[in-house]
C-alpha atoms as an extended CHARMM CRD file, in Angstrom:
* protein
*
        68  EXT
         1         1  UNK       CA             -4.6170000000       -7.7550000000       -7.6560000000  PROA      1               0.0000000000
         2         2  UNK       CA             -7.5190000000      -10.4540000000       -7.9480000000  PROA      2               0.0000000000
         3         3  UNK       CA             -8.4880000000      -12.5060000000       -5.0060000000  PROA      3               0.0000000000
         4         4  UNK       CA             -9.4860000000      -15.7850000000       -6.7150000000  PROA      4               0.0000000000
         5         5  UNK       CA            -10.8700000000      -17.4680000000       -3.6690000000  PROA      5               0.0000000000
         6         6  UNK       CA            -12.0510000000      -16.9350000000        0.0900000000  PROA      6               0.0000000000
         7         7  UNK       CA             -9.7780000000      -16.8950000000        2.8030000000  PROA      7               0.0000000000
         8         8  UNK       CA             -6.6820000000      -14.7730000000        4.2960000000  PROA      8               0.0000000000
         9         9  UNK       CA             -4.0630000000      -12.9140000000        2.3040000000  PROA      9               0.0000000000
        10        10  UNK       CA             -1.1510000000      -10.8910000000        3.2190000000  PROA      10              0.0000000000
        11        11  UNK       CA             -0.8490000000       -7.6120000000        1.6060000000  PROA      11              0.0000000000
        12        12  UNK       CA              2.7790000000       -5.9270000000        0.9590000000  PROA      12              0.0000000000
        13        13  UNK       CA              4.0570000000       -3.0230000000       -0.3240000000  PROA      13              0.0000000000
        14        14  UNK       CA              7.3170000000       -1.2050000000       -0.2170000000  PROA      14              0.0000000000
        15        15  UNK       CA              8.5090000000        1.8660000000       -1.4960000000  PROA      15              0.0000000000
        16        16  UNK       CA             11.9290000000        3.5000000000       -2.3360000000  PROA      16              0.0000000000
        17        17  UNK       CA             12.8330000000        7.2190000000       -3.4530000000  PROA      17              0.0000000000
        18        18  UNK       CA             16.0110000000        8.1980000000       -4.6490000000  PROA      18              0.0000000000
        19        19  UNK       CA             18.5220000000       10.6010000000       -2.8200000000  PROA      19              0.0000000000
        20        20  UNK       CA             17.5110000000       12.9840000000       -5.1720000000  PROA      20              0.0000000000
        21        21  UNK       CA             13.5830000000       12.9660000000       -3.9650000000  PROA      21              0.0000000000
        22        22  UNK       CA             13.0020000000       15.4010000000       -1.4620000000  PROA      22              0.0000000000
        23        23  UNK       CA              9.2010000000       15.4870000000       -0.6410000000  PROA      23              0.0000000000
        24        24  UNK       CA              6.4200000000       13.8660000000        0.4630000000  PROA      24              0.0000000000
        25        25  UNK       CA              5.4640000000       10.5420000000       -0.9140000000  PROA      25              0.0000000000
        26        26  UNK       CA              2.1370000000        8.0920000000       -0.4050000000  PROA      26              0.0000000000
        27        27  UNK       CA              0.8970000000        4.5100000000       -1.6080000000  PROA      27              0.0000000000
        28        28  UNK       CA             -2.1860000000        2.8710000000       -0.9470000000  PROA      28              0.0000000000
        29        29  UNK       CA             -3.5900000000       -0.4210000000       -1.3530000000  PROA      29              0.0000000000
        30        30  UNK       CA             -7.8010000000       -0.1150000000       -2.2090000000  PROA      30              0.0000000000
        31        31  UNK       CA            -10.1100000000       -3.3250000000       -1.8270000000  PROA      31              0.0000000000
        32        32  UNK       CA            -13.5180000000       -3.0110000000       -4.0150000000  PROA      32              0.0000000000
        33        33  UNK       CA            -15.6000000000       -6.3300000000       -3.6460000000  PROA      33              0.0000000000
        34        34  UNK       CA            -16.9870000000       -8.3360000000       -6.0050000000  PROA      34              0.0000000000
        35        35  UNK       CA            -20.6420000000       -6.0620000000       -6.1040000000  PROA      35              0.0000000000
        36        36  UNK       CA            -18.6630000000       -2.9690000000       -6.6930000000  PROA      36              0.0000000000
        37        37  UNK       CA            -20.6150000000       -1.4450000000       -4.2430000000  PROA      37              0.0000000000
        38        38  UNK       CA            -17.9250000000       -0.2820000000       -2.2080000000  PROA      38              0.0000000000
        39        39  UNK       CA            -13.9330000000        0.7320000000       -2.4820000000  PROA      39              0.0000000000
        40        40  UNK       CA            -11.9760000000        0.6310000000        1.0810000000  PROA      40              0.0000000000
        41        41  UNK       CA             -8.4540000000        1.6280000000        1.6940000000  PROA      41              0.0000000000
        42        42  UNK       CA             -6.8640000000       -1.2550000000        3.2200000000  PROA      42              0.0000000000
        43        43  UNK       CA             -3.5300000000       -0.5100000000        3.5380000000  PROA      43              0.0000000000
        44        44  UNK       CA             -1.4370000000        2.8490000000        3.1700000000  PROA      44              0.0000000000
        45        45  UNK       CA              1.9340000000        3.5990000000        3.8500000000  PROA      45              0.0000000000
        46        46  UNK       CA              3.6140000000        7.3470000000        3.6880000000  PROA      46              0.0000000000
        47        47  UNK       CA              6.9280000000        8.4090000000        3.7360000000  PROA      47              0.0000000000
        48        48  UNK       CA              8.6190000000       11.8680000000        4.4040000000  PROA      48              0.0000000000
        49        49  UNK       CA             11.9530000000       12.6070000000        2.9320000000  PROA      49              0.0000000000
        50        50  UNK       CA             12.9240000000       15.4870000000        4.4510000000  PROA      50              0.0000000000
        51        51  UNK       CA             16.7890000000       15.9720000000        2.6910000000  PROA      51              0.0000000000
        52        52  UNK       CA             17.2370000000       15.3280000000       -0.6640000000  PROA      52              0.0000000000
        53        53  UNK       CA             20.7810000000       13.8690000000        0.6590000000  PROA      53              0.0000000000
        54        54  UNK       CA             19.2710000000       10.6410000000        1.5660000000  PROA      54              0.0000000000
        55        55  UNK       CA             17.1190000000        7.6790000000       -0.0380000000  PROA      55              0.0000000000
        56        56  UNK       CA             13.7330000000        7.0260000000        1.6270000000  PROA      56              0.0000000000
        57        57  UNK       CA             12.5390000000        4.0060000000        2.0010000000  PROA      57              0.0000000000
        58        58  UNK       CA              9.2020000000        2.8120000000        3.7630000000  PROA      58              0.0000000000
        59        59  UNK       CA              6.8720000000       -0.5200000000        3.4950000000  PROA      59              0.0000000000
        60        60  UNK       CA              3.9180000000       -1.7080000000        5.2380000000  PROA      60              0.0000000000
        61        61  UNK       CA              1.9210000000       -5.0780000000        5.2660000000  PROA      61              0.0000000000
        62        62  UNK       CA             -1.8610000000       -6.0910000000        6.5240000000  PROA      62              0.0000000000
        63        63  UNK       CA             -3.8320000000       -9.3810000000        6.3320000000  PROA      63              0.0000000000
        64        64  UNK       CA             -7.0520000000       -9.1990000000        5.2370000000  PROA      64              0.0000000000
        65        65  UNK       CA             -9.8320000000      -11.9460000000        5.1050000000  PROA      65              0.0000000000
        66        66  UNK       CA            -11.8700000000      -12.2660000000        1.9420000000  PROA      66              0.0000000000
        67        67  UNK       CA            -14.9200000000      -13.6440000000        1.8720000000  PROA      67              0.0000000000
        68        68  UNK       CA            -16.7700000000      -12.5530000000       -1.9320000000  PROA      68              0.0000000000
């Protein structure tokens, strides 16, 4: 994802694992800015299905101000 401008922007993700899926499972949203000087995690969501009998499903959302 590209940020074309300053200001706020809400950040979502969502995931879903199948019945059959046992485990652990993790996503993470990482901001570098424009310099490439740094990388930040800005959002990270984690989900534990512990049965493979059901489906696991997790999300998470942030807002985040850019400003370069």
């Amino acid at each position: 994802m590209t940020f074309g401008s300053t200001g706020y922007f809400l950040v979502n993700i969502q995931h879903e694992w199948a019945a059959d899926t046992a485990g652990y499972r993790e996503m993470a949203v990482t901001y570098r800015d424009t310099s490439g000087s740094s990388d930040n995690v800005i959002l990270r969501d984690r989900v534990v299905a512990a049965s493979a009998q059901t489906t696991a499903i997790s999300g998470g959302s942030t807002l985040i101000y850019v400003d370069d």
